[in-house]
DOVO-486879 format. One line per 3 residues: number of its first residue (from 1); their letters; for each residue x, y, z of N, C-alpha, C, O, CB. Coordinates in steps of 0.02 Angstrom, whole numbers. Glycine has a CB too. Example, Ala and Ser with C-alpha at 12.3 -4.5 7.8 and 13.67 -1.06 7.14 Angstrom:
<pts>
1> as> 660 -284 390 615 -225 390 660 -165 390 712 -166 423 565 -224 452 | 642 -112 354 684 -53 357 645 2 394 670 57 402 704 -30 286
</pts>
This chain:
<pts>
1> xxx> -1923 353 888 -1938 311 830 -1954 356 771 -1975 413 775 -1997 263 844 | -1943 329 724 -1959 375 649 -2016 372 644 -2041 317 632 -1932 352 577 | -2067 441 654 -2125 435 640 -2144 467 553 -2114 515 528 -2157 471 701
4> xxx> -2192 433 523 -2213 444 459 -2147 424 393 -2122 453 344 -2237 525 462 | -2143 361 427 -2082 353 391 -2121 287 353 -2177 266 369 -2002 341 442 | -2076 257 297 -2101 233 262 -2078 150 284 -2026 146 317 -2089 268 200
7> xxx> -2117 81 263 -2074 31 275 -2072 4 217 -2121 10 180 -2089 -11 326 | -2016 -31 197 -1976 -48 133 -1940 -106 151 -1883 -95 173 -1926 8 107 | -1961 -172 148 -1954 -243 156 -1928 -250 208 -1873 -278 206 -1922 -279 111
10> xxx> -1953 -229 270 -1923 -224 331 -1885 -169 365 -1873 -175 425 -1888 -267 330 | -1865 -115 334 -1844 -76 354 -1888 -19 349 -1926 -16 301 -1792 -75 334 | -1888 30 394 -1898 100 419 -1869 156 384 -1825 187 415 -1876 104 482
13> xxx> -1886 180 314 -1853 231 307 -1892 308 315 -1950 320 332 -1825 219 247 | -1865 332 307 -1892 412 328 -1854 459 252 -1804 431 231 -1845 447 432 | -1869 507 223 -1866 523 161 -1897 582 152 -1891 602 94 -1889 477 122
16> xxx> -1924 613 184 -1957 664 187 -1902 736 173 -1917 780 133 -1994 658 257 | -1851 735 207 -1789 797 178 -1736 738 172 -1745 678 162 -1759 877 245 | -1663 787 183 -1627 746 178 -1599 763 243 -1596 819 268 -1593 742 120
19> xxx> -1571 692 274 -1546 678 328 -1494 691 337 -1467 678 283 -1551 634 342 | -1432 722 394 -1344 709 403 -1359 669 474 -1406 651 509 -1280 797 413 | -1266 668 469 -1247 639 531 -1271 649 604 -1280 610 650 -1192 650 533
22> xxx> -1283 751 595 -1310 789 650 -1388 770 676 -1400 773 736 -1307 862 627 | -1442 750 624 -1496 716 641 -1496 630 676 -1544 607 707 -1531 721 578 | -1443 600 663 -1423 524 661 -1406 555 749 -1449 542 791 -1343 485 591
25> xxx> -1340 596 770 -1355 596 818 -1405 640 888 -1385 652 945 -1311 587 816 | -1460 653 862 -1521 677 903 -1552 627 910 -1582 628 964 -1565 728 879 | -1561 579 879 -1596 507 895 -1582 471 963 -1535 439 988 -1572 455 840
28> xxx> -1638 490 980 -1615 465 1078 -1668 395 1104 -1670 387 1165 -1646 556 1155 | -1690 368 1081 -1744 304 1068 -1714 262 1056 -1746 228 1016 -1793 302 1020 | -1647 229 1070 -1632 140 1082 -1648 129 1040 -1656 68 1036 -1660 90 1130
31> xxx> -1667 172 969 -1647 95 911 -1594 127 869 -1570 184 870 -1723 61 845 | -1578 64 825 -1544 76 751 -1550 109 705 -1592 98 662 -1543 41 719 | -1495 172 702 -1520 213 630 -1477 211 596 -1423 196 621 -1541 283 627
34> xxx> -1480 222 544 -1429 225 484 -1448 304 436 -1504 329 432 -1444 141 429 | -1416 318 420 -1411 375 370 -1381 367 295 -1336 406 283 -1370 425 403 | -1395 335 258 -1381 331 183 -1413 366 120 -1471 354 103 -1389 272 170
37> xxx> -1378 405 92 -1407 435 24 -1466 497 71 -1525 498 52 -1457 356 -40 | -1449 531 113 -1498 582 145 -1545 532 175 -1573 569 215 -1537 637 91 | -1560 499 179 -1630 459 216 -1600 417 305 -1551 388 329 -1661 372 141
40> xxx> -1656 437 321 -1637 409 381 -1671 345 373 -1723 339 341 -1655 449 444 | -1634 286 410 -1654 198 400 -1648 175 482 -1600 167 520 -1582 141 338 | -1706 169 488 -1719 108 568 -1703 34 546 -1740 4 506 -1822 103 603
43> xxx> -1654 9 569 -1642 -67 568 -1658 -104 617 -1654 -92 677 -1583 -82 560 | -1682 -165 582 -1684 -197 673 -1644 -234 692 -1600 -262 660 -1740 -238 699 | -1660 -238 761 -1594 -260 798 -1582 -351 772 -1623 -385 741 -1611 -249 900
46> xxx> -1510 -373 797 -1491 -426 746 -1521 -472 814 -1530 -457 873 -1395 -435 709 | -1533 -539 774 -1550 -580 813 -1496 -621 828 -1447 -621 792 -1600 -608 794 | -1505 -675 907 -1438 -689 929 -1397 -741 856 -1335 -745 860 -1448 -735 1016
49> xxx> -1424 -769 809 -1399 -827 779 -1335 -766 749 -1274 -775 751 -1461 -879 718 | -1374 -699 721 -1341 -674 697 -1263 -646 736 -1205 -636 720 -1383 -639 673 | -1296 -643 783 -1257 -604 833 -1167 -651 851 -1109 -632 854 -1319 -601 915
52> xxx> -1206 -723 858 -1159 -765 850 -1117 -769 807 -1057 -773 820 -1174 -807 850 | -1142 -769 748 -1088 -768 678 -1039 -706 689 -978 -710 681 -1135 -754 595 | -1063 -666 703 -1029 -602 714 -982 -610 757 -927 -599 731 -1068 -551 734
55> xxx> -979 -622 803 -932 -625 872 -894 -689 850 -838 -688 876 -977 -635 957 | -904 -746 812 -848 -786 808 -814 -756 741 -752 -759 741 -867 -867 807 | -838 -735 699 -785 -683 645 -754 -643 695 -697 -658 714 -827 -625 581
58> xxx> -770 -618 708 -741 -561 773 -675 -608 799 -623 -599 768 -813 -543 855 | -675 -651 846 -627 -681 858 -568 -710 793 -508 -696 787 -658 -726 895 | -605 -746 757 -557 -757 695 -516 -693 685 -456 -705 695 -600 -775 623
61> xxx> -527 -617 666 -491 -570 654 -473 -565 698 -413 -576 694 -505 -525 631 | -496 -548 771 -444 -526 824 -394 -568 825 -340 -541 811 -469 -522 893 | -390 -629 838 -345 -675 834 -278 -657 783 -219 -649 799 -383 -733 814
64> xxx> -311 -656 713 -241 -633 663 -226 -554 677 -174 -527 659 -257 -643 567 | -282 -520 713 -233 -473 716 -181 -470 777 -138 -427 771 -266 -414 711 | -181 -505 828 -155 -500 886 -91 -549 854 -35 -536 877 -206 -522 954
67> xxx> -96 -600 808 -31 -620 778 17 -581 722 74 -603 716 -47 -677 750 | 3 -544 694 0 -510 655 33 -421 660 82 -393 635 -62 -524 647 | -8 -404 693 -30 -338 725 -14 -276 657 20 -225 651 25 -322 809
70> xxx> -68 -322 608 -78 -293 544 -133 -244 531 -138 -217 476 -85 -342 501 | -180 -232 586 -236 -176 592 -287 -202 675 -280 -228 730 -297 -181 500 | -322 -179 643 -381 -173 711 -473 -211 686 -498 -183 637 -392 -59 732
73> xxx> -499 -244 704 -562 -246 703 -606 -216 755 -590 -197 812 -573 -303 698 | -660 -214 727 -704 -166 769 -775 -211 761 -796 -236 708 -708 -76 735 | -799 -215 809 -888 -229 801 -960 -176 815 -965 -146 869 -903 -288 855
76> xxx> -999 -171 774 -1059 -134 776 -1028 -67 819 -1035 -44 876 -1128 -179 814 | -977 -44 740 -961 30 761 -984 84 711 -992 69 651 -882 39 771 | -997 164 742 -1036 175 672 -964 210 652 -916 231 684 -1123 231 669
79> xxx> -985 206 566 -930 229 515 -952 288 483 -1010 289 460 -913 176 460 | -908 348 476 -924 394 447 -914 405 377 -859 397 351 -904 430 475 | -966 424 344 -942 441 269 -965 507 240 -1013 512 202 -967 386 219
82> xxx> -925 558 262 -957 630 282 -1025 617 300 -1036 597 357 -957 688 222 | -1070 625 263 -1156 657 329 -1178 593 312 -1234 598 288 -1236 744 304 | -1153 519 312 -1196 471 284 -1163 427 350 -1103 428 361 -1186 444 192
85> xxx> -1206 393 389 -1166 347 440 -1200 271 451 -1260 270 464 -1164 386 517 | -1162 205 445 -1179 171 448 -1129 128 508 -1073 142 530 -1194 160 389 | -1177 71 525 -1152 49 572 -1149 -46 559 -1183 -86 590 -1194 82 632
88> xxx> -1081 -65 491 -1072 -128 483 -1065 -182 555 -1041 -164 609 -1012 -126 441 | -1082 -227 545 -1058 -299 584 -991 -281 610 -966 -277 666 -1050 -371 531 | -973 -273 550 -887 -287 576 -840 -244 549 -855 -241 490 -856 -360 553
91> xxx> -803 -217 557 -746 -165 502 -683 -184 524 -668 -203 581 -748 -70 509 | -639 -178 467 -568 -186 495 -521 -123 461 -529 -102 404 -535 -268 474 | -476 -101 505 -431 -33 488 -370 -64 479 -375 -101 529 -425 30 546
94> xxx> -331 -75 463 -262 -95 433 -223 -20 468 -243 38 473 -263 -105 329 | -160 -55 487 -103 -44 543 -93 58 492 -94 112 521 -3 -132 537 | -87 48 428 -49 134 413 -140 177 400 -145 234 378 26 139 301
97> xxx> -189 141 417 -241 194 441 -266 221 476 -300 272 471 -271 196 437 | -244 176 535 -289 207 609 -284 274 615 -272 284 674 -260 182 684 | -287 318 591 -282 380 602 -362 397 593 -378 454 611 -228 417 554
100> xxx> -415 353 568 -466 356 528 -515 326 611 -576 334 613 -457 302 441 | -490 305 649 -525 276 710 -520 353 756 -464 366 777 -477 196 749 | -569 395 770 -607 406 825 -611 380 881 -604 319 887 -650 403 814
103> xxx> -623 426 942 -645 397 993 -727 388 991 -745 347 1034 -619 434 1048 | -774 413 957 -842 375 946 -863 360 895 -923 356 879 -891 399 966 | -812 349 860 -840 324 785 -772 296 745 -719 285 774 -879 398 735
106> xxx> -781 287 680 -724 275 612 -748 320 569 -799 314 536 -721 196 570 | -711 368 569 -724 435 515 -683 413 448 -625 431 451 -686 522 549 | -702 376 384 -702 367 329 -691 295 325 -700 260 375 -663 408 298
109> xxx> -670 266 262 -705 209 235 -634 153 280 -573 162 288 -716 212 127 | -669 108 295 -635 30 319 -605 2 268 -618 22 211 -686 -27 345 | -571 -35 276 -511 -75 227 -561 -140 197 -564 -164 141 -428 -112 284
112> xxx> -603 -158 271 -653 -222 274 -705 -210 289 -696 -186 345 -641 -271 313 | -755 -210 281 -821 -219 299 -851 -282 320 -811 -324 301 -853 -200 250 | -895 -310 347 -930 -381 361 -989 -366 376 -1000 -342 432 -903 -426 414
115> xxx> -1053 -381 319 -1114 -403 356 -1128 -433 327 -1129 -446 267 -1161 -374 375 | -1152 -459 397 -1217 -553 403 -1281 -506 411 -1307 -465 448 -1209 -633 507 | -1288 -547 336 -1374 -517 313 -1421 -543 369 -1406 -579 417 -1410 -554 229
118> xxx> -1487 -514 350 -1530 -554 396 -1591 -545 338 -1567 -527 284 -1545 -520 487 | -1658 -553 337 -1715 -560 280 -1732 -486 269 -1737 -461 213 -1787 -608 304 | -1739 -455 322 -1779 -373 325 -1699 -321 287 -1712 -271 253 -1806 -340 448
121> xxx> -1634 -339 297 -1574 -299 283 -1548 -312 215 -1523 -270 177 -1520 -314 333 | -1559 -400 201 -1515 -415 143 -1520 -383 65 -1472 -391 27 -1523 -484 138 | -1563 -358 48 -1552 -315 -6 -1527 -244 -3 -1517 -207 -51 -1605 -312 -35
124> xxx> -1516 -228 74 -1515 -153 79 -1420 -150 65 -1380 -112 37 -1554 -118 172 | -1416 -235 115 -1330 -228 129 -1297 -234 29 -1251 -202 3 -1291 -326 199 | -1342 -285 -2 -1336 -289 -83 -1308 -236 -121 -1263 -226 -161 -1399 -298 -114
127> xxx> -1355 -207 -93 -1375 -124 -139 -1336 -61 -123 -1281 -35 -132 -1457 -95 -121 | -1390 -50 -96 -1370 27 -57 -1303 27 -10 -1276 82 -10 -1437 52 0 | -1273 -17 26 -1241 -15 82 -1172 -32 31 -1118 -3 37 -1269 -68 149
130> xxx> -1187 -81 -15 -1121 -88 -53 -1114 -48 -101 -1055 -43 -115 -1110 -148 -81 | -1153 -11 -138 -1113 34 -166 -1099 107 -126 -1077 152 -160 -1144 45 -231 | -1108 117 -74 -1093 162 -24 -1022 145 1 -984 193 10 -1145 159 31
133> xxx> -999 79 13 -921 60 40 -903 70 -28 -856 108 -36 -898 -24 79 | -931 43 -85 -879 46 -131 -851 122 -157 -791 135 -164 -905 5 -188 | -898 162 -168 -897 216 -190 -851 255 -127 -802 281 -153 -971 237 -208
136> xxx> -853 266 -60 -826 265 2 -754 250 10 -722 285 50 -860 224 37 | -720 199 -27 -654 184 -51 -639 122 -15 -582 100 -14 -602 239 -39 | -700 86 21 -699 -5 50 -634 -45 16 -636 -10 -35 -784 -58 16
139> xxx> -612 -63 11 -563 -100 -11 -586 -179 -24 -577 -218 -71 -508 -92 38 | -622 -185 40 -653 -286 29 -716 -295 75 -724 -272 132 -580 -363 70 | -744 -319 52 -831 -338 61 -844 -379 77 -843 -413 26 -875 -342 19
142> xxx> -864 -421 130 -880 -482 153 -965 -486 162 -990 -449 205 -838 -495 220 | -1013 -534 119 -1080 -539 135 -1100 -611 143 -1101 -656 102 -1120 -505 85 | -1115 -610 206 -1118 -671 253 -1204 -681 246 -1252 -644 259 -1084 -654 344
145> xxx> -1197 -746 221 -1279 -781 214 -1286 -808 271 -1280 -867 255 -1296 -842 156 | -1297 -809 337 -1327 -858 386 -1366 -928 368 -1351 -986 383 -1373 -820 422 | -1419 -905 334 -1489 -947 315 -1445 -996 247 -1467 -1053 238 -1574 -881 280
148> xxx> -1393 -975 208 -1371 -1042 139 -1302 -1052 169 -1256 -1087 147 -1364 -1011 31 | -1302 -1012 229 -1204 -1037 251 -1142 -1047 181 -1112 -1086 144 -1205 -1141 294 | -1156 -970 201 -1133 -955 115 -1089 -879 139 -1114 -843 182 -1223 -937 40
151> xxx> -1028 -864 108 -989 -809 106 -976 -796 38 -958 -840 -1 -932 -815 143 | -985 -735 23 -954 -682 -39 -906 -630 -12 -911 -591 35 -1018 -635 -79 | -856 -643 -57 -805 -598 -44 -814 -571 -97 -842 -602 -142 -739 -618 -28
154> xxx> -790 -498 -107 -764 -440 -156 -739 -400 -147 -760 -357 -109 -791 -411 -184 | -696 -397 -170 -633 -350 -180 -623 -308 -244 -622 -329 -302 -573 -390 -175 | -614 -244 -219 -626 -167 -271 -597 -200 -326 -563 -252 -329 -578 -81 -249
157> xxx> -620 -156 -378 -611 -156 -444 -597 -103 -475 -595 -56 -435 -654 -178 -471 | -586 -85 -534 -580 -34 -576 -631 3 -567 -622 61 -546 -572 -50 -637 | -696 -20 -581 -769 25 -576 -824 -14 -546 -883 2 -551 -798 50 -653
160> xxx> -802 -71 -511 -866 -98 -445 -830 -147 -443 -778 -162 -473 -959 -116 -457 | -878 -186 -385 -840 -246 -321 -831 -312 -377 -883 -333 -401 -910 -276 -232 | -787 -335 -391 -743 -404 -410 -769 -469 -373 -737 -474 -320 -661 -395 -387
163> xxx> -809 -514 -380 -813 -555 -331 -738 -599 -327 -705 -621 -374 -878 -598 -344 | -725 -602 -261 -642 -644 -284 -664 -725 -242 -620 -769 -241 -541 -588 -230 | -716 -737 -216 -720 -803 -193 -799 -796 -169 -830 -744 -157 -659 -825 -131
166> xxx> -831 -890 -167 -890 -879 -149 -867 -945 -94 -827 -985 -119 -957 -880 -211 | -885 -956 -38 -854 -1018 17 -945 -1024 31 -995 -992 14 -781 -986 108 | -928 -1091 76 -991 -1114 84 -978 -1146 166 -958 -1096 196 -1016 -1171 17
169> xxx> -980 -1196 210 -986 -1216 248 -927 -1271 265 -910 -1286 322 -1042 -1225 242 | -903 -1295 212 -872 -1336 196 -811 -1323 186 -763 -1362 181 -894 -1358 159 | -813 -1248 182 -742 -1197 161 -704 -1183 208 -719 -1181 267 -753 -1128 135
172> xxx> -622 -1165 172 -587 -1123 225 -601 -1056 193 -585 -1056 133 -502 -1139 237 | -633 -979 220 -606 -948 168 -547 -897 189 -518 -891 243 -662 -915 133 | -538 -863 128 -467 -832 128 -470 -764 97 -508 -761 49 -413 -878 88
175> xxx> -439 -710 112 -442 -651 105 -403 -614 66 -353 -593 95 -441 -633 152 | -408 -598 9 -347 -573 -45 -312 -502 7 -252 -486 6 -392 -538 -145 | -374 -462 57 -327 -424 100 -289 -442 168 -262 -405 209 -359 -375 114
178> xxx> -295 -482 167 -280 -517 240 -230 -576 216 -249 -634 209 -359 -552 285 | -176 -558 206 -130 -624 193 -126 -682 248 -113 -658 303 -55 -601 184 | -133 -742 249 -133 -802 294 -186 -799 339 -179 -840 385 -71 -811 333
181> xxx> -250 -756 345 -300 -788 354 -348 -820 321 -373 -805 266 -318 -764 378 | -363 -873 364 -404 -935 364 -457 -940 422 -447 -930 482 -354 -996 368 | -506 -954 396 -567 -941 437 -617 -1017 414 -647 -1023 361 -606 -853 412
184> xxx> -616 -1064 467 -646 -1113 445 -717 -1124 450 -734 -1158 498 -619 -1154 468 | -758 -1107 414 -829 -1095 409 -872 -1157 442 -924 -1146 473 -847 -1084 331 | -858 -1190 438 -892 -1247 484 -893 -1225 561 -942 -1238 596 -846 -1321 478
187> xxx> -847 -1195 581 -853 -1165 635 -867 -1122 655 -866 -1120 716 -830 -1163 653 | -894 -1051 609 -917 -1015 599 -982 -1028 597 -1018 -986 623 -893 -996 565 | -1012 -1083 566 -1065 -1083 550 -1122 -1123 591 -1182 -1135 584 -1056 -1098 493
190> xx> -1060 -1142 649 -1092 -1209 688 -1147 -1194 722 -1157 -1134 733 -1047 -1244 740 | -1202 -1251 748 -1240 -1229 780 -1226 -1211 853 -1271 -1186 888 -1281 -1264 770
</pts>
């Protein structure tokens, strides 16, 4: 566990030097770390509601990609961004990158990203985590509200993330990178 580390609306950070990848993996204590901007970050673990949302997105992409066979999704894999490593919900690699998939990791930036916030994460995924994909070369951003059953999409821009759709519960939504998927949020969102 991060000892003398600081807590910051739920999260665990540590700040004391600066952190790489090589400290991220000496961490042998069963929890969640993250490495952003030199700091090491304890997350906590997702709870099942979350967990759910996750695994039926998960299926929605596997699904188009197995029709498709236009890239790969991945769940709670960590991503490399030289000495900075995080470990999104969800990532997706598109078919002319896989070269970027590892056998224990994704060494540089995902095409897709997906996280379902939770109360203790959601400003970190806001902030820090999105301008890290963006800056990283993310291509599209998915930030999943659980608690307003609410999706933001964004997609790169000239000089930061574009929102290109906001869906709600009621929505199909749709992916400016993902041609012909449809993801019906009611079902996503069900109890």
């Amino acid at each position: 566990m991060i000892r003398g580390g600081t807590e910051v609306e739920g999260l665990i950070i540590k700040s004391d030097r600066r952190y790489t990848y090589a400290d991220y993996l000496k961490m042998d204590d069963d929890r969640d770390y993250e490495v952003v901007g030199g700091r090491l970050i304890m997350v906590p673990r997702p709870r099942p509601r979350h967990q759910k949302i996750v695994g039926r997105f998960f299926a929605v992409l596997e699904n188009y990609f197995r029709q498709t066979a236009a890239g790969e999704v991945y769940i709670d894999v960590d991503v490399l961004f030289g000495d900075q490593v995080v470990s999104p919900d969800l990532v997706v690699v598109l078919k002319d990158r896989l070269s970027i998939v590892q056998e224990t990791n994704i060494s540089g930036a995902p095409d897709l990203v997906v996280e379902v916030l939770s109360p203790s994460t959601a400003k970190y995924d806001r902030k820090e985590k999105s301008q890290l994909y963006y800056d990283s070369g993310v291509q599209e951003y998915w930030l999943v509200d659980p608690s307003l059953q609410l999706i933001e999409v964004y997609e790169r821009g000239e000089k930061n993330w574009n929102r290109s759709g906001i869906y709600d519960e009621e929505d199909t939504l749709i992916s400016p990178l993902l041609p012909g998927l449809q993801a019906a949020l009611r079902d996503i969102f069900s109890e």
